[in-house]
Each structure stands twice: as structure tokens, then as C-alpha cells.
C-alpha positions as CSV (number, residue, x, y, z in Angstrom):
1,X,0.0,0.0,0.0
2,X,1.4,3.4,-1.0
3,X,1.9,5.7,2.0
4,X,-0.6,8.4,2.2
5,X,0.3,12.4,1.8
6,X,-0.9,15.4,3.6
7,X,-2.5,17.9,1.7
8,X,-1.8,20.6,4.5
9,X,1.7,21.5,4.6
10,X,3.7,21.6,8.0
11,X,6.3,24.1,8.1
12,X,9.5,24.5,10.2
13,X,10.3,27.5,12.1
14,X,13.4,26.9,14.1
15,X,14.0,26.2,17.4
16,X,16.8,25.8,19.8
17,X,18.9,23.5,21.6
18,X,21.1,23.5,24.6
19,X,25.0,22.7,25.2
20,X,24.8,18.8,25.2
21,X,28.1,19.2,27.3
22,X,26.5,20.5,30.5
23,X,25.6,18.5,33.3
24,X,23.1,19.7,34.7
25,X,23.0,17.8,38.2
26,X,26.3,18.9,38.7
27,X,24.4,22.6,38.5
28,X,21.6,21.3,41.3
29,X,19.3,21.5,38.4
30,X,15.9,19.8,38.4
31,X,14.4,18.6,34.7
32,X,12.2,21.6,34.3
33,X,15.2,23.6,33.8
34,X,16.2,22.3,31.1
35,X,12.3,22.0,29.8
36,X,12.5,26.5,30.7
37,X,15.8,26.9,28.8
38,X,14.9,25.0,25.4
39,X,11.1,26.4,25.6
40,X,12.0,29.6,25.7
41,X,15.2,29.8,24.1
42,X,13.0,28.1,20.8
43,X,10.4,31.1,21.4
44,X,13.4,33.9,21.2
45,X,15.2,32.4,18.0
46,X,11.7,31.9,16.3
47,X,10.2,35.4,17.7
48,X,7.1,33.7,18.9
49,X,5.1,35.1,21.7
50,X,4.0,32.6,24.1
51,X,0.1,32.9,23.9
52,X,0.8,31.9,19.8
53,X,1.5,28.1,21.2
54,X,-1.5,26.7,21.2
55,X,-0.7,23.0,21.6
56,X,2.3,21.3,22.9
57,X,4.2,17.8,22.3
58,X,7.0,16.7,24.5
59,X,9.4,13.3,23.5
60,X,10.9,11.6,26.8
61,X,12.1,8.2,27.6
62,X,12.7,8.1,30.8
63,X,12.7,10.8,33.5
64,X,10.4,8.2,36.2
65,X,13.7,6.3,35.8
66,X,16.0,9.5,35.8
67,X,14.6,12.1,37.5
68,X,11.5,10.4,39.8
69,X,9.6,12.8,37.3
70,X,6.7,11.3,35.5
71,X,4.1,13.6,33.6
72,X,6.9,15.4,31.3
73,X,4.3,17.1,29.0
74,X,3.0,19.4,32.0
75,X,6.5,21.0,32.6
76,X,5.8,23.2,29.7
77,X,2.9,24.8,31.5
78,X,5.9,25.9,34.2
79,X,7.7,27.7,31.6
80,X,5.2,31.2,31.2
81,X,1.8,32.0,32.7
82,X,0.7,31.9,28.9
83,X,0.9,28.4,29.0
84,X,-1.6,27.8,31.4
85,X,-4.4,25.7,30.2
86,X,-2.1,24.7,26.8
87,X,-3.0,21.1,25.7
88,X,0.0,18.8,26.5
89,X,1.1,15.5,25.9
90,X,3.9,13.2,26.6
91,X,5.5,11.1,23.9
92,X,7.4,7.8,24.7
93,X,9.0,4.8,22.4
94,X,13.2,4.5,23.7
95,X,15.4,6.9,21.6
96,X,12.6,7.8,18.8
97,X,10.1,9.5,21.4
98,X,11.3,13.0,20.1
99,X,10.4,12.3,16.7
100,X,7.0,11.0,17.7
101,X,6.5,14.1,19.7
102,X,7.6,15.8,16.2
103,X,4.8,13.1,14.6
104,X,2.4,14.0,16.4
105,X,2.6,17.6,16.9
106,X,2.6,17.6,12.7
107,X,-0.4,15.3,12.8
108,X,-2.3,17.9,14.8
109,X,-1.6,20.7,11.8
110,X,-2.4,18.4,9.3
111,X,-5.9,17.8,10.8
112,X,-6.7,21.5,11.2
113,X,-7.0,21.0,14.9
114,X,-3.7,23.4,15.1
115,X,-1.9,26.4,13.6
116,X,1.3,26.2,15.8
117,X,2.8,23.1,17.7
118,X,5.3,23.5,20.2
119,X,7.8,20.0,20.2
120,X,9.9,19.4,23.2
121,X,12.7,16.8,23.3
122,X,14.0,16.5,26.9
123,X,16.3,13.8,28.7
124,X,18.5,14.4,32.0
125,X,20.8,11.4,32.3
126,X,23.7,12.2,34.5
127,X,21.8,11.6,37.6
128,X,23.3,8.3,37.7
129,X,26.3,6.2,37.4
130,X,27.1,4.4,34.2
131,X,26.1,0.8,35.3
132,X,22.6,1.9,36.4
133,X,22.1,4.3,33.5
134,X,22.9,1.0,31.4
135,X,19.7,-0.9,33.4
136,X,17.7,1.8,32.4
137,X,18.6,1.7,28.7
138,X,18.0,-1.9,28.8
139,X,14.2,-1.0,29.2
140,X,14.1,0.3,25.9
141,X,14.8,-3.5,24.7
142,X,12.2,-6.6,26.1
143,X,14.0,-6.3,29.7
144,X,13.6,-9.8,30.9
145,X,14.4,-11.4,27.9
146,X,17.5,-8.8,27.0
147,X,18.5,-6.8,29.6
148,X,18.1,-8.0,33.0
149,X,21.5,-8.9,34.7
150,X,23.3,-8.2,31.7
151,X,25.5,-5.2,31.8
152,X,25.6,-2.4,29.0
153,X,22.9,-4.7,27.6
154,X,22.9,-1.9,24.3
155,X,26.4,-1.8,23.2
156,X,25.2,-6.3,23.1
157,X,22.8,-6.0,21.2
158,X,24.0,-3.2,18.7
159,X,27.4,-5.5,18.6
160,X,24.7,-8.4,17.3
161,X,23.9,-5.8,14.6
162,X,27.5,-5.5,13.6
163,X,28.0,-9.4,13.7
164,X,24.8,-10.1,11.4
165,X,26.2,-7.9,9.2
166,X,29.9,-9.7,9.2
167,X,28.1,-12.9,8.9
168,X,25.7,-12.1,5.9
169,X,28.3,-9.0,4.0
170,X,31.3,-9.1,5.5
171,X,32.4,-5.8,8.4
172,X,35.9,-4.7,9.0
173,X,36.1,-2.8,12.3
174,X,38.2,0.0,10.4
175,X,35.8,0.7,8.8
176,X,33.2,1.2,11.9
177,X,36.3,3.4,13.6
178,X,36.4,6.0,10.9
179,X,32.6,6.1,11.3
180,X,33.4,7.0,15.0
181,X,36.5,9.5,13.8
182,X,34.2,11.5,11.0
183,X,31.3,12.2,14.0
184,X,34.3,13.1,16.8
185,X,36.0,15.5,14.2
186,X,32.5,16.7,13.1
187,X,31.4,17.7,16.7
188,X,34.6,20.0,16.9
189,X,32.7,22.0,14.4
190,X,29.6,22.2,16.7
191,X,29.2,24.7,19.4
192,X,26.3,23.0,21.5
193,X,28.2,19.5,20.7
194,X,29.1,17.4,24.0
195,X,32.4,16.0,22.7
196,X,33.9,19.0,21.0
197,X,36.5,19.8,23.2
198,X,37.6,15.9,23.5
199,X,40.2,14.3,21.8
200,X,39.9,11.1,19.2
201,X,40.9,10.6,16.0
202,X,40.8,7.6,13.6
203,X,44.0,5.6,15.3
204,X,42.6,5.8,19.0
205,X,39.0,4.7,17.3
206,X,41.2,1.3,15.9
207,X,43.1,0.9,18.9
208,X,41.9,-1.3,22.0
209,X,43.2,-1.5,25.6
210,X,42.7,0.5,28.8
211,X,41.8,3.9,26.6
212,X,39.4,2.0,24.1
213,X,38.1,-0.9,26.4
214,X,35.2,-3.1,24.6
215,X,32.1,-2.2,25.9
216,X,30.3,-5.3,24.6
217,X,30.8,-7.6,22.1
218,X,32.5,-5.8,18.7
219,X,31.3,-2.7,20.2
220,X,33.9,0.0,21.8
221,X,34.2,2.7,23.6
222,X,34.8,4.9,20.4
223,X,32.0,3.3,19.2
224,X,29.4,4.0,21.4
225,X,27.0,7.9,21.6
226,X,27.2,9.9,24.8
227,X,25.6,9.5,27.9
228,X,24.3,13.6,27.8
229,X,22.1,15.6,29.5
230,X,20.1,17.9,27.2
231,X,16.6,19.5,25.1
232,X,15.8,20.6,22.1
233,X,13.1,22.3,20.9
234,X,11.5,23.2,17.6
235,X,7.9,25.2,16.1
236,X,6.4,23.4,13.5
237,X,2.9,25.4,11.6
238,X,0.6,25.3,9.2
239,X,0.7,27.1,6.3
240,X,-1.6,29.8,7.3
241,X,0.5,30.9,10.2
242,X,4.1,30.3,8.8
243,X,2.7,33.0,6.0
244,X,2.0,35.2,8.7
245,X,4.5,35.0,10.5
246,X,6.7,35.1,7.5
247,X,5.4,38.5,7.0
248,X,6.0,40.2,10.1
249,X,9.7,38.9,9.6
250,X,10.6,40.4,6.5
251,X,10.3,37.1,4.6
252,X,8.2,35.2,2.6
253,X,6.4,31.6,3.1
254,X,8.7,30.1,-0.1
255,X,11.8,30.6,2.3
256,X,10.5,28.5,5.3
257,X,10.9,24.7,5.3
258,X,8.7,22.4,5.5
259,X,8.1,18.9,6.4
260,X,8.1,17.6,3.2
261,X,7.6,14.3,4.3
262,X,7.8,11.3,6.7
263,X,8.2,7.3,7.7
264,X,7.0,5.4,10.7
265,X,7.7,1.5,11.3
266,X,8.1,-0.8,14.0
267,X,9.6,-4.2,14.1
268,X,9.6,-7.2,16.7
269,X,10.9,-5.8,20.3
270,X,13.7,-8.8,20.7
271,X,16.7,-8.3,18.3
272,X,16.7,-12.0,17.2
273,X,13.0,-12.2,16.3
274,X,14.0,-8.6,13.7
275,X,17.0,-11.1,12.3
276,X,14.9,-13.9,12.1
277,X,12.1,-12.1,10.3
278,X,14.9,-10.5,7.7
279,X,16.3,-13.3,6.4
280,X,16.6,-13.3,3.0
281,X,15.7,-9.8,2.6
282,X,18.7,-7.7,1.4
283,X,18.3,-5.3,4.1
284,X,19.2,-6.3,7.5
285,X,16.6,-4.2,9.3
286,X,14.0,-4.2,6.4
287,X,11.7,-2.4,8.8
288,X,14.0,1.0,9.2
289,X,14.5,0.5,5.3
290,X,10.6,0.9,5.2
291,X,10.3,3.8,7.1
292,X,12.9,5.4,5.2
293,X,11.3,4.8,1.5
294,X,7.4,5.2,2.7
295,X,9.4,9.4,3.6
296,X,10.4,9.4,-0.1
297,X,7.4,9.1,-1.2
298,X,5.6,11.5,0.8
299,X,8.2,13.8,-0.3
300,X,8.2,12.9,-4.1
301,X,11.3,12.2,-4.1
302,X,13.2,9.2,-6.4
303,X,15.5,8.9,-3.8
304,X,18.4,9.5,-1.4
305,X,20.0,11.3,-4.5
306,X,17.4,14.0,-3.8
307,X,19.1,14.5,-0.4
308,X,21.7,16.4,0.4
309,X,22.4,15.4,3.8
310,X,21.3,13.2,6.9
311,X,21.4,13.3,10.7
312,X,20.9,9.5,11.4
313,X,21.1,7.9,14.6
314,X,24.5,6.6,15.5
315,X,23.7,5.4,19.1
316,X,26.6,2.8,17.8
317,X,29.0,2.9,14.8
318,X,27.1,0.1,13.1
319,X,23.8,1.8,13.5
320,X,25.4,4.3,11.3
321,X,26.8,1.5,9.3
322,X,23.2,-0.1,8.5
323,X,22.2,3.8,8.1
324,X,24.7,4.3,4.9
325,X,22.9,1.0,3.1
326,X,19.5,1.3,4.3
327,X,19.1,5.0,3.0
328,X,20.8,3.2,-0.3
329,X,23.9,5.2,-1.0
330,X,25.4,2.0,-1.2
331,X,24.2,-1.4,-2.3
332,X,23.1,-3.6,0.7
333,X,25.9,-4.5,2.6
334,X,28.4,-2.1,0.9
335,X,28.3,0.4,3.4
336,X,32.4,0.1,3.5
337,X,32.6,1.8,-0.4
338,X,31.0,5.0,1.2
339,X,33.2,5.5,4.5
340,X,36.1,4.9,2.1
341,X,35.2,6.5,-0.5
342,X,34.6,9.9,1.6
343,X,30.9,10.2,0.7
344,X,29.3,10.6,4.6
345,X,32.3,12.9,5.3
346,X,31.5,16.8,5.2
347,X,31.9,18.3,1.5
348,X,31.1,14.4,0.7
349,X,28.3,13.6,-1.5
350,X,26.0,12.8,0.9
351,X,27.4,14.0,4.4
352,X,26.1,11.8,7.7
353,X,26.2,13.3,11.0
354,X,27.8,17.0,9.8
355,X,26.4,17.8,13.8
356,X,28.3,15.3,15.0
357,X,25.5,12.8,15.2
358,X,24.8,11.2,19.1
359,X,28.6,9.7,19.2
360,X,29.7,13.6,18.5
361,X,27.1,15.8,19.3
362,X,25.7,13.8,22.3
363,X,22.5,11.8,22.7
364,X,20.0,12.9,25.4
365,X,17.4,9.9,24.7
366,X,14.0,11.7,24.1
367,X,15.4,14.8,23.0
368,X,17.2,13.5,19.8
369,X,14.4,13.4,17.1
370,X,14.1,16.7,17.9
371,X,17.6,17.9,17.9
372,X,17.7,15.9,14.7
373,X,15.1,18.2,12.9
374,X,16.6,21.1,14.7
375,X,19.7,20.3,12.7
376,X,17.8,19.3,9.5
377,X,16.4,22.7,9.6
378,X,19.8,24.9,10.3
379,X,21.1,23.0,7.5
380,X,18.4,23.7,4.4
381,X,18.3,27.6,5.6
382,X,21.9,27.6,5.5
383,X,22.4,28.7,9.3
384,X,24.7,25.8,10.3
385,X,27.5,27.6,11.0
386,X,31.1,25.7,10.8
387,X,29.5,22.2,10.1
388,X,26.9,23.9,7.1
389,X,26.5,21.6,4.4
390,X,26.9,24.0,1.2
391,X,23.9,24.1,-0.8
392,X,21.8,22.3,1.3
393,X,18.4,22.0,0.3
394,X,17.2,19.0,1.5
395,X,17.9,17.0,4.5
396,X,17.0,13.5,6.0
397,X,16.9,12.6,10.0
398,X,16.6,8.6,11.1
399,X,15.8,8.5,14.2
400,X,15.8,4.6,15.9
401,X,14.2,3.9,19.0
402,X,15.4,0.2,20.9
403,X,17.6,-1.9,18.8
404,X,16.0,-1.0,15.5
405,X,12.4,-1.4,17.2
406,X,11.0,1.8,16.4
407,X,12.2,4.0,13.0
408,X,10.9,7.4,12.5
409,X,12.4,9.3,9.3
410,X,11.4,13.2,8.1
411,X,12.5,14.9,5.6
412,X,13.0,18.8,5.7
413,X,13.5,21.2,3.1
414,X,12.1,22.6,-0.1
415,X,10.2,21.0,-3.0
């Protein structure tokens, strides 16, 4: 069945996002903090007035875990007394519950219900030390069968991805390091990345030992995304209002991005049952493959030709890995030809991850979909600073929650 378009367009208006290198525990900070700084720093850069919000949509994973905070979407009432009485609502499926908030939120404009959606990604993870942040990670997979007892149950199960891969293609772990090497020297570009002061470069990603211990299985240090604290926020509107507001700014509606358009799929929970159902497929994760064509077609778009670049989610070096096929720069299972050949690398064909991705930039869980548009959106209005894609006009976000469980995929830009 062919995916179904919107007739109402959903625009993009900016938003903001904060340092991913803070820790905001360390600060005595509680989680509606960082819900105040991203809320109203997305209000300044977009010149909204609070009151002009008339629905909000907040992506978290975790904060009962986290925080002992449940009931995430009220925080945004806390931010202004404008907000009182706004329509909220939590979003929640592992790493992808920013873009469902982002879903959502467009789903609202596209029904007429809305003019102007407010979309909150938020995730405060240094509360706790690494082995328990790990347990609560591992709820994001099926806990008692995945996760339980097991330590850094994630880096596991994203090293099965790697090893499916070897066993069906064929993976060299240099090529998985210069992933890791192109998202570290990317982040140094980013001003809000949590990694860009750190040093790593290809020859510490291939080296192992004390400084690049494995984590689990193929999986090491260098290849793993950040354990980060952070928010990002973004506007999304109908037409109607984005010519409006357009207007008042001195620009017109043809110069504001849209949400051209967008893929949802969900596989089996358990990572064997998504290998058992792929065999014989080409692609190893033929769900996130899916997600990604069924946003090609909404778009009218032939392809991943038509797009110039693409935040994708790198929770692990061979997340990216399956990313390079999956979007089909590559044949399946030739990922390798474009980290060689320089294609995902910035002034590349197709750059991945010019943000850094979540191993550069930093991955605050529920607030990654959204810093993943945020970045799709500096990019096409050419406001990306030292890590600007030139001539971007179209760009692609992946955003994967559990071990390829849940795949959400936008594209942003202009027809």
C-alpha cells in the first residue's frame, strides 16, 4: 500500500537547543530547567510570543527512571503563565520519542486541529552512574528477555547488529572506527556538541586496551553515543500561520521549510525475532529500510540522490553503518565503499552526521528526534554555522528507538 500524503503542509520555524556538554545535576538543576531553557530559548530564535503556542508535544524516555519525574508534557505549562491551560502531551517509544512528539505535533496541523505546535525533546541522564544508566537503557529493549543482569545490555545488542552484518556482507572494524573519527572530528565543528572539546581521531577509534576498552561484544568505547544531558526544541505550523508570521519577519512563506515528508515502522521488540524475520531480505533491518522509503514518497522524491544530507542515529557505529545502506547510498551490505570513498564525510556527497550525530554531538534519549530536525532545519536555511552543508536544500533525520524497534524518518526542506 502506498503511503498516504498530507494535503496541509507543516512548516518549520526553528527552534533551539542546549549545550549537550552540561551536566546539569552537577548545577543542582531539576528537569524543568532544562524544559525552561529550550522552551524559551525556541520562542526567542523563532520570535514567537508565548500565547501563539496553542498545543504542545513533549518526546521523553525516561525521566520516572531518571529524575522520579513522571508527567513530562505538564513541565511546559511551568515555563510562562501563557501556557496555562495549553493542551500537553507526553510522547514515549526508547530513543525515537522526540520524533513521535515531532509526529504527532505535525499530525495535529495536518488535521486543522492546530496552527502552531510547540515539540519538546528532553532527557536528564547524569543523575546516575554508568552501570545503572545501562539498566535503564535496557528498558528500551524486552527487559527480561534482553536486559536483565546483563550489563551495558545496548552496546550487546547493537554489537549483534555489527555481527549479522559480518556474517551475511562481511564488516571490517576500520571501517566502523572511521565512522566514530568522521562524528568526533565533526562535533569539533559544533558549538552545543558534547564531545567537541575531546580528543579522538581515527587511530585511537582502531586501537583497543585501557583507553578503548570493549564495551560489549565488537562494540567499543569509540564506538558508542554519549551518555548527555540535554533539550531541544522546535515550532512546527501550518501554512496559514508560517505566511503570517513570514510577513512580520521580512520574509516570505517560499523561504520556510517544510516537512516535506515522513516514515513510521516498527519491528519485533527482541533483536533475534528482527533477524529472524529478515532473512533473505537484502536489508538487514528491512523495517527501518521501510520507514525510510514510505518518507520518499511522501516527499516525491526518487531517492536518497534528492538528499543532500542526513542526521541519522548513530547510538553505535554500526547503527550508522546499517544507516549508509538502508538509506541506499550503497548497495546492501556495501556500506564500507561510502566510509572509504569519503561520501558521509562533510563536502562528501551525501554527508552523515555534519552535527556530529549522538557519538559527537551527544544523545539525550528523548530529545534526539528533535535535535535531529533542529539540525535538519539549520542546515536547508543555510544557518549551520562551521558544520553547514553548502547548498543544502534537503535534509533526512533517522531517528531509531530500541535496537532497531521503532524507526521514524522526516524529511526537511524545499520541494
Amino acid at each position: 500500500m502506498a503511503p498516504k500524503k498530507s494535503s496541509r503542509p507543516v512548516h518549520l520555524l526553528g527552534g533551539f537547543q542546549t549545550d549537550f556538554a552540561r551536566n546539569w545535576s552537577k548545577e543542582s538543576k531539576h528537569l524543568v530547567a532544562l524544559v525552561r531553557e529550550a522552551v524559551l530559548g525556541a520562542l526567542e530564535a523563532t520570535r514567537i510570543e508565548p500565547g501563539e503556542v496553542e498545543v504542545g508535544h513533549v518526546g521523553n524516555f525516561a525521566a520516572e527512571l531518571y529524575c522520579m519525574q513522571g508527567h513530562t508534557g505538564a513541565l511546559i505549562v511551568d515555563v510562562d503563565p501563557a501556557f496555562s491551560g495549553l493542551p500537553t502531551i507526553r510522547h514515549e517509544a526508547a530513543c525515537a520519542s522526540g520524533s513521535l512528539a515531532a509526529l504527532a505535533a505535525a499530525a495535529d496541523i495536518e488535521a486543522g486541529r492546530y496552527d502552531l505546535a510547540l515539540v519538546l525533546g528532553v532527557e536528564m541522564m547524569k543523575t546516575v552512574d554508568s552501570k545503572k544508566g545501562g539498566d535503564f537503557l535496557g528498558t528500551a529493549a524486552w527487559y527480561d528477555r534482553e536486559a536483565k543482569g546483563i550489563e551495558f545490555p545496548f552496546p550487546k545488542l547493537f554489537g549483534k547488529l555489527g555481527d549479522e552484518y559480518d556474517k551475511r556482507y562481511g564488516l571490517k572494524d576500520e571501517h566502523l572506527a572511521r565512522i566514530s573519527a568522521v562524528n568526533y572530528a565533526n562535533a569539533k565543528l559544533n558549538p552545543n556538541a558534547q564531545t567537541r572539546s575531546w580528543f579522538m581521531n581515527y587511530d585511537h577509534a582502531c586501537s583497543t586496551g585501557p583507553f578503548n576498552a570493549h564495551i560489549g561484544g565488537r562494540i567499543k568505547l569509540t564506538d558508542c553515543s554519549q551518555v548527555t544531558d540535554g533539550a531541544a526544541c522546535v515550532l512546527l505550523a501550518s501554512a496559514e500561520f508560517a505566511a503570517k508570521w513570514a510577513a512580520r519577519n521580512g520574509k516570505q512563506l517560499a523561504s520556510v521549510p517544510r516537512i516535506l515528508g515522513w516514515g513510521h515502522a516498527t519491528a519485533p521488540m527482541e533483536f533475534t525475532k528482527k533477524v529472524e524475520e529478515s532473512k533473505g531480505d537484502r536489508y538487514v533491518l528491512p523495517q527501518t529500510r521501510k520507514a525510510i522509503l514510505d518518507a520518499f514518497a511522501r516527499a516525491g522524491l526518487p531517492g536518497v540522490e534528492a538528499i543532500d544530507c542526513i542526521e541519522t542515529h548513530d547510538c553505535f557505529t554500526t547503527s550508522e553503518y546499517m544507516a549508509i545502506d538502508h538509506f541506499g547510498l550503497t548497495a546492501p551490505g556495501e556500506s564500507w565503499k561510502a566510509v572509504e570513498e569519503g561520501v558521509i564525510e562533510i563536502g562528501g556527497r551525501c554527508p552523515i552526521n555534519p552535527s556530529g550525530g549522538l557519538i559527537g554531538a551527544g544523545h539525550p534519549v528523548g530529545a534526539t528526534g528533535t535535535r535531529q530536525l533542529l539540525d535538519a532545519y539549520l542546515q536547508v536555511v543555510g544557518a549551520a554555522g562551521d558544520y553547514q552543508v553548502a547548498k543544502a536544500r534537503r535534509a533526512a533525520t533517522l531517528n531509531i528507538g530500541g535496537s532497531g524497534t521503532t524507526s521514524v524518518v522526516h524529511v526537511v526542506g524545499f520541494d
